[in-house]
KEBA-330253 format. One record per residue (C-alpha): residue in three letters; x, y, z. Coordinates in Angstrom, 2 decimals, decimal comma. Example, Ala and Ser with C-alpha at 12.3 -4.5 7.8 and 13.67 -1.06 7.14 Angstrom:
REC residuo      px      py      pz
REC     ALA   12,30   -4,50    7,80
REC     SER   13,67   -1,06    7,14
// end
This chain:
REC residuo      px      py      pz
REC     UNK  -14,65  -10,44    8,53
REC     UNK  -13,90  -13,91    9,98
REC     UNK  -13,26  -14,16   13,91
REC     UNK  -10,34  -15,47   15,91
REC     UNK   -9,74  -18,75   17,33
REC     UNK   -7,65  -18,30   20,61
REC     UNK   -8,24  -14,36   20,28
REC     UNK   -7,05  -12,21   23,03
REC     UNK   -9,71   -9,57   25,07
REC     UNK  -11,28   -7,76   23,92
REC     UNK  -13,72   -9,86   22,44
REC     UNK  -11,97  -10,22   18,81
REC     UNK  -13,43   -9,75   15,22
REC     UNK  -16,05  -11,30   13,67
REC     UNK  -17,04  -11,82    9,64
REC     UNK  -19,60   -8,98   10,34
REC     UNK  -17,19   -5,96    9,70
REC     UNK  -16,01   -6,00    6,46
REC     UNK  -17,39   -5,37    2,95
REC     UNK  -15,68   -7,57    0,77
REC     UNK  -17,81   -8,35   -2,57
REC     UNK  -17,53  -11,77   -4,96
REC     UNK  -19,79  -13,11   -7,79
REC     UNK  -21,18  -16,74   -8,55
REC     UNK  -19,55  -19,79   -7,76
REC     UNK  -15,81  -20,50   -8,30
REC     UNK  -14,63  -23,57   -9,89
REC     UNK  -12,51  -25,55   -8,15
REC     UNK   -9,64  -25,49  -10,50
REC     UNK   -9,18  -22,00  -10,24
REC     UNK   -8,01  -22,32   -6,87
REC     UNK   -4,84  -22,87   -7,05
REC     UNK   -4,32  -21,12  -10,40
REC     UNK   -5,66  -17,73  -11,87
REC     UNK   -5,78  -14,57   -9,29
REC     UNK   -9,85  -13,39   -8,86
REC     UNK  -10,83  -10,18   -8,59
REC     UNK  -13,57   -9,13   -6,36
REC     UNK  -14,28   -5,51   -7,94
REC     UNK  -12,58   -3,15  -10,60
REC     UNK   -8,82   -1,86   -9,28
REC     UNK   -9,60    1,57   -7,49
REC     UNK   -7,37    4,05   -8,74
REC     UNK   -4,38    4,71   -6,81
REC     UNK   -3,27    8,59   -7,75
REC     UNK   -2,52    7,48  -11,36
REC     UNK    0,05    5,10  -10,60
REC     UNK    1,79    7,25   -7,75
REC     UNK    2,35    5,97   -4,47
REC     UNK   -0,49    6,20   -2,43
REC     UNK   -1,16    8,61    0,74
REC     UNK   -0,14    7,19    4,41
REC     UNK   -2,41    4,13    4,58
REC     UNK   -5,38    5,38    6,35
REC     UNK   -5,58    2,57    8,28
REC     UNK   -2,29    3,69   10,46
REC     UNK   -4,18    6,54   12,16
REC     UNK   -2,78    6,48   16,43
REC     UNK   -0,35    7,48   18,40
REC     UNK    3,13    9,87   17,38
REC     UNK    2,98   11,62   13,70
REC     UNK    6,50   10,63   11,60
REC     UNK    7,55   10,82    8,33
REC     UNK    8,05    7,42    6,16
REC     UNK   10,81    7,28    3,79
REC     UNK    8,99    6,70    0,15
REC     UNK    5,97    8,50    0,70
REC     UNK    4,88   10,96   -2,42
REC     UNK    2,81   13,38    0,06
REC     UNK    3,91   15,50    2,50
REC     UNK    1,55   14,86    4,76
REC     UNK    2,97   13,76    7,88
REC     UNK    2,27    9,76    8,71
REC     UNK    1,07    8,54   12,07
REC     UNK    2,81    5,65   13,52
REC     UNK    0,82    3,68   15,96
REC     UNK    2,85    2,02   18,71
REC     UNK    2,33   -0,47   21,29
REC     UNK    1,16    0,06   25,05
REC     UNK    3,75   -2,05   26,21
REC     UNK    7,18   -1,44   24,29
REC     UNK    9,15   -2,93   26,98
REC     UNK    7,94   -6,41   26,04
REC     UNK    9,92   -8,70   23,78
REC     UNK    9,30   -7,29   20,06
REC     UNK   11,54   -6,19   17,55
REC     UNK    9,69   -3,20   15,95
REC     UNK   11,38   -0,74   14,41
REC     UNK    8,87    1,47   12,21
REC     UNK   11,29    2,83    9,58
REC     UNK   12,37   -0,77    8,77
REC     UNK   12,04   -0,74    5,09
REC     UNK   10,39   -3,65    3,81
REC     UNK   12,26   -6,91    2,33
REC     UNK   12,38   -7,31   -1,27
REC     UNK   10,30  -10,50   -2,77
REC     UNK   13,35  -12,56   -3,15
REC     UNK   14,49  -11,36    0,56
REC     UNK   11,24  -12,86    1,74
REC     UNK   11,58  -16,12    2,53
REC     UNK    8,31  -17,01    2,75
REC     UNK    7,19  -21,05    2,08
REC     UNK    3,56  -19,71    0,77
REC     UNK    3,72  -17,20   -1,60
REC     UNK    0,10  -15,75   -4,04
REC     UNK    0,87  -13,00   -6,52
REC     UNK   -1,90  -10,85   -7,24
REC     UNK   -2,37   -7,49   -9,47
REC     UNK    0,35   -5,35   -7,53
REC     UNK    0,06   -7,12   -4,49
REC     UNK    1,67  -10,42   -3,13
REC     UNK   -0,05  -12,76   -0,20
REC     UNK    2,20  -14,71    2,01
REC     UNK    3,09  -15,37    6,14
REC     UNK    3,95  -12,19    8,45
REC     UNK    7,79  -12,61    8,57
REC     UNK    8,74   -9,75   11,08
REC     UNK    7,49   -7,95   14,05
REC     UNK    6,65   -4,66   12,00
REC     UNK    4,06   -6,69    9,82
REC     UNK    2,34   -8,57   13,32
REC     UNK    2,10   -5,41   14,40
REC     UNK    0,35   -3,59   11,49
REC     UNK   -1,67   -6,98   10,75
REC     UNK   -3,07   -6,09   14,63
REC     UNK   -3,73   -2,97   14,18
REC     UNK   -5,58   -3,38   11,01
REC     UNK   -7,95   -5,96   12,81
REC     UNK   -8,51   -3,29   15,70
REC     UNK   -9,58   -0,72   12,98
REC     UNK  -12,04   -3,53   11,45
REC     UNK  -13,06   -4,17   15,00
REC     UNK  -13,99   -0,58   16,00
REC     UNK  -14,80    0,53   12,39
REC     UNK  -18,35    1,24   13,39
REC     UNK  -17,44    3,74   16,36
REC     UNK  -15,19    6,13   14,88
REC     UNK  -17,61    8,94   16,16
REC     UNK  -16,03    7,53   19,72
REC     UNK  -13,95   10,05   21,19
REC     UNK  -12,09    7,59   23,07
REC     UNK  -12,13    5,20   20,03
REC     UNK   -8,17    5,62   19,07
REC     UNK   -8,03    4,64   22,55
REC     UNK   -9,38    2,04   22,73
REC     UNK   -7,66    0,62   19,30
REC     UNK   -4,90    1,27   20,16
REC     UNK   -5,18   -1,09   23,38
REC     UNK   -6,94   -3,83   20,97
REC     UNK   -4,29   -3,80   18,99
REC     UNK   -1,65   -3,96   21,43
REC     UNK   -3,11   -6,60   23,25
REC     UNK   -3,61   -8,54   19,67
REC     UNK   -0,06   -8,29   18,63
REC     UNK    1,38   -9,85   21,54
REC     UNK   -1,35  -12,42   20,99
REC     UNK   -0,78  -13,55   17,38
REC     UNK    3,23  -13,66   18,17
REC     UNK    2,76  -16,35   20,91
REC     UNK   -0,02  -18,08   18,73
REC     UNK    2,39  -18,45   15,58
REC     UNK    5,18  -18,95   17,53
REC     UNK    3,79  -21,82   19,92
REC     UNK    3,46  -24,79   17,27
REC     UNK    2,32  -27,83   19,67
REC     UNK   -0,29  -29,08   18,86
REC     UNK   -1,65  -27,11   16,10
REC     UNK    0,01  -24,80   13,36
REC     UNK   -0,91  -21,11   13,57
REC     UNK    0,13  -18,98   10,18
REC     UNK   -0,60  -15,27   10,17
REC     UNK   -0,88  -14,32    6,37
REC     UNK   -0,47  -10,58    4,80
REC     UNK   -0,65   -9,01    1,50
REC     UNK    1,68   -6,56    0,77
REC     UNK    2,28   -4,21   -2,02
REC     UNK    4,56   -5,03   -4,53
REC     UNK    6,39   -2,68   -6,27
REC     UNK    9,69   -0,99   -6,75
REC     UNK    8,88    2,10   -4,90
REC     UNK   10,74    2,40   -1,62
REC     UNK    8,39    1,89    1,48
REC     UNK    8,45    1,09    5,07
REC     UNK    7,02   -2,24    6,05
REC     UNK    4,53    0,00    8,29
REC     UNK    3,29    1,23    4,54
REC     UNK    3,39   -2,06    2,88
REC     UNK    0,97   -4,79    4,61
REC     UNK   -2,77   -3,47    3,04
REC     UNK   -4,58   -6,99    4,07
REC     UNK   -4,44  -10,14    6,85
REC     UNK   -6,02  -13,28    7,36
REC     UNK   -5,05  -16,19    9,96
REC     UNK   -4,98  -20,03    9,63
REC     UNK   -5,29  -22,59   12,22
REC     UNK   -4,51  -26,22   11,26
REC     UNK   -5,05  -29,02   13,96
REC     UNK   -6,79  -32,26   14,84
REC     UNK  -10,17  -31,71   16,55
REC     UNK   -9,73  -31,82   20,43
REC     UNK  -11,51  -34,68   22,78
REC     UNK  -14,94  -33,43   22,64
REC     UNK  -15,32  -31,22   19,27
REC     UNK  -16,99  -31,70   15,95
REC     UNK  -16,34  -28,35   14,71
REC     UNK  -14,81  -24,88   15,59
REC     UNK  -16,98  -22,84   18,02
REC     UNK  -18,51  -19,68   17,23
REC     UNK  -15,31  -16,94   18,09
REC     UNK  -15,58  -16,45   21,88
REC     UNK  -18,23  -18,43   22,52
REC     UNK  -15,84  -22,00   23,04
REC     UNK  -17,14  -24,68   25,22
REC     UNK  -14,71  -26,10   27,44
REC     UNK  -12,84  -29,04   26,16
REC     UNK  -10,32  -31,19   27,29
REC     UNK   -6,99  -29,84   25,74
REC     UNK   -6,43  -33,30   24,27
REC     UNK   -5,87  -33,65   20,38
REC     UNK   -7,49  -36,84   18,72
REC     UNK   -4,96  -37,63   16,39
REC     UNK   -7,05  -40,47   14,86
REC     UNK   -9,51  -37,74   13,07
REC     UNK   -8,62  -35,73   10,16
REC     UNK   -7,16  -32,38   10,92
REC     UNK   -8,95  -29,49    9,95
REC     UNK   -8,22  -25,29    9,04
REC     UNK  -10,03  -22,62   10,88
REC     UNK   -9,28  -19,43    8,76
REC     UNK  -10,19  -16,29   11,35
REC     UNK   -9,11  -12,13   11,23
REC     UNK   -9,95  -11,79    7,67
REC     UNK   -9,58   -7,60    7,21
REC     UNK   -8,54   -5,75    4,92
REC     UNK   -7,39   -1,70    4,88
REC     UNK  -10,06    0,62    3,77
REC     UNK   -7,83    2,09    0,95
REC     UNK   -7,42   -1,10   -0,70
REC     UNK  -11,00   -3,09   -0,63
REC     UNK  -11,87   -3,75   -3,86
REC     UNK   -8,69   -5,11   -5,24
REC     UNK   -9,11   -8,92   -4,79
REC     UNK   -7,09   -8,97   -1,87
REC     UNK   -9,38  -10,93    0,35
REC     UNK   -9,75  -13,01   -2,00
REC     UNK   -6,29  -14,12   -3,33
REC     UNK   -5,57  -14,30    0,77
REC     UNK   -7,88  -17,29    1,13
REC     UNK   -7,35  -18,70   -1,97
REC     UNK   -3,46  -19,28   -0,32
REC     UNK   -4,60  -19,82    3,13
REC     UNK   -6,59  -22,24    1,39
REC     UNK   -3,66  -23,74   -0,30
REC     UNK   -1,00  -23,79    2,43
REC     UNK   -4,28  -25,50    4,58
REC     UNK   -4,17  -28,18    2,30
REC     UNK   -0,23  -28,95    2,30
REC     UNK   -0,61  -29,24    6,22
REC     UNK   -3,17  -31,99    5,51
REC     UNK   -6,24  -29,89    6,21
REC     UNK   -9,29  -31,95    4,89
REC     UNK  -11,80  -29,43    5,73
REC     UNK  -11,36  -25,56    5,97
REC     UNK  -13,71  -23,67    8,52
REC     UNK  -14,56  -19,64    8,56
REC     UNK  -17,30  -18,21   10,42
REC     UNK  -19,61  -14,84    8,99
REC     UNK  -22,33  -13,15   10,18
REC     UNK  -25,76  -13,80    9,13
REC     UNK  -26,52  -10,50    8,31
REC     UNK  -22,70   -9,69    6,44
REC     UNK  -24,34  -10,30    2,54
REC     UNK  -21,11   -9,11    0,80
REC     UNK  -18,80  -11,54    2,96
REC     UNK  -21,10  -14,65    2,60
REC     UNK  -21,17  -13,67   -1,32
REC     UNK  -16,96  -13,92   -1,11
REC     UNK  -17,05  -17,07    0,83
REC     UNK  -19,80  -18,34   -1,86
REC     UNK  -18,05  -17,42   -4,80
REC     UNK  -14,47  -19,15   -3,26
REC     UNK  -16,18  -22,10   -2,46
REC     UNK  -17,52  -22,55    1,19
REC     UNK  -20,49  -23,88    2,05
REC     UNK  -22,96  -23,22    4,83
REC     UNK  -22,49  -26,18    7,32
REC     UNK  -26,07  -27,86    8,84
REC     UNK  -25,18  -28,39   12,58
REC     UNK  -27,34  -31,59   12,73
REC     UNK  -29,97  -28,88   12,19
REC     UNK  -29,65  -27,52   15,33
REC     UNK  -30,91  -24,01   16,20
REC     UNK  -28,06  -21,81   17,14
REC     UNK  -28,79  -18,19   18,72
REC     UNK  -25,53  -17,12   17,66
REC     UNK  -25,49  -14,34   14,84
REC     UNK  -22,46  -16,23   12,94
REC     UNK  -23,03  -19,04   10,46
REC     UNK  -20,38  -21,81   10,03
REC     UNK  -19,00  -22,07    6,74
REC     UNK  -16,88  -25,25    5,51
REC     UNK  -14,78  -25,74    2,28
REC     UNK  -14,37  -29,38    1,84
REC     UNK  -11,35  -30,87   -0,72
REC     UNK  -13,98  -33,82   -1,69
// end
């Protein structure tokens, strides 16, 4: 859905790809309070653990430990292994209290909070390359060419949330939660990132995603800092579940604590479902001095006044 500040080639997602649904306007009060809903629960093989998450589809077949199905998982895997990462893809995922996570959204049988370990950067990338190329899966060099998007992505997003000067980078994921026994790799169903920063010398507000101007990489600290939210995707299985959702309603939140007094997202124009989300949570379309704009994404702010 929403696009990438600081996104790595090639050129990185936009609000146009996913169909994420929402109705009417959402009070304000329910932000940081009751979990929404954007459609009924799909069911889930009556309460069984689901298939392989059909979002993991590249690279060498393995078998996950907790997986009902025998049929066999594929494990995608970065094009360059050598380089510093710690991913192990039968690490099974940390329990709730294990997860010590400052942001935290429980949701239905899901929980929203940061990326804590390599194994959920990684699937967090590869989700976003399967949003990204969602549209060409009649390629036939398409898990190709994923597979380098998402390589290239993960190594990204690591540097980004690890390099804090300057501005605060937070990679959120939901992840199931449940008491069945699962993998990390078959845990993270959704993602979402959030920028927090002054504006630099030069800006009023975030550039469309890969279309910045060149500023001077100097931070005004005498303006208000403001959240770009970017990378919203979620796995095909699991749309329909309020997970986008309940993922901005915390990015929204932890935005806020960081002293965020405006929140920024970007969609496409011609994305109805997504600008229906971001309606229903609460962001507004944003008149660029009314400006005309030949860009097919519309700015979208959600103010705290």
């Amino acid at each position: 859905m929403a696009s990438g500040a600081v996104a790595p080639p090639p050129t990185p997602l936009t609000a146009a790809r996913s169909g994420f649904g929402g109705r009417g306007a959402l009070h304000r009060r329910r932000l940081a309070a009751t979990p929404m809903k954007d459609e009924p629960v799909v069911s889930t093989n009556g309460g069984k653990e689901e298939m392989a998450t059909d979002s993991v589809s590249v690279a060498r077949k393995a078998p996950l430990p907790g997986l009902s199905s025998n049929r066999p998982t594929v494990t995608p895997t970065p094009l360059h292994p050598a380089e510093p990462s710690d991913l192990r893809f039968n690490r099974l995922r940390p329990s709730i209290e294990e997860s010590d996570c400052k942001h935290k959204r429980y949701f239905g049988r899901y929980v929203a909070r940061e990326a804590i370990m390599d194994e959920e950067y990684w699937i967090a990338a590869w989700l976003r390359a399967e949003n990204h190329y969602e549209d060409q899966s009649g390629d036939r060099y398409v898990e190709s060419f994923k597979r380098k998007y998402a390589s290239q992505e993960f190594h990204a997003l690591k540097k980004r949330c690890g390099k804090q000067v300057g501005e605060k980078y937070t990679c959120f994921v939901a992840v199931k939660n449940d008491d069945l026994t699962r993998t990390v790799l078959n845990s993270v169903v959704g993602t979402l990132d959030v920028c927090v920063r002054h504006p630099l010398h030069g800006e009023k507000y975030p550039a469309d995603p890969g279309n910045s101007p060149f500023y001077s990489r100097i931070y005004q600290p005498d303006q208000p800092k403001f959240a770009y939210i970017t990378n919203v995707c979620v796995a095909k299985y699991a749309r329909r579940q309020g997970i986008a959702s309940n993922m901005l309603l915390l990015a929204i939140d932890a935005a806020r604590l960081d002293g965020a007094e405006s929140i920024y997202i970007h969609v496409h124009k011609d994305n109805l479902p997504a600008r229906k989300l971001y309606d229903h949570i609460g962001f507004k379309m944003v008149d660029l001095d009314g400006a005309c704009h030949s860009s097919d994404l519309c700015l979208l702010s959600f103010s705290k006044h």
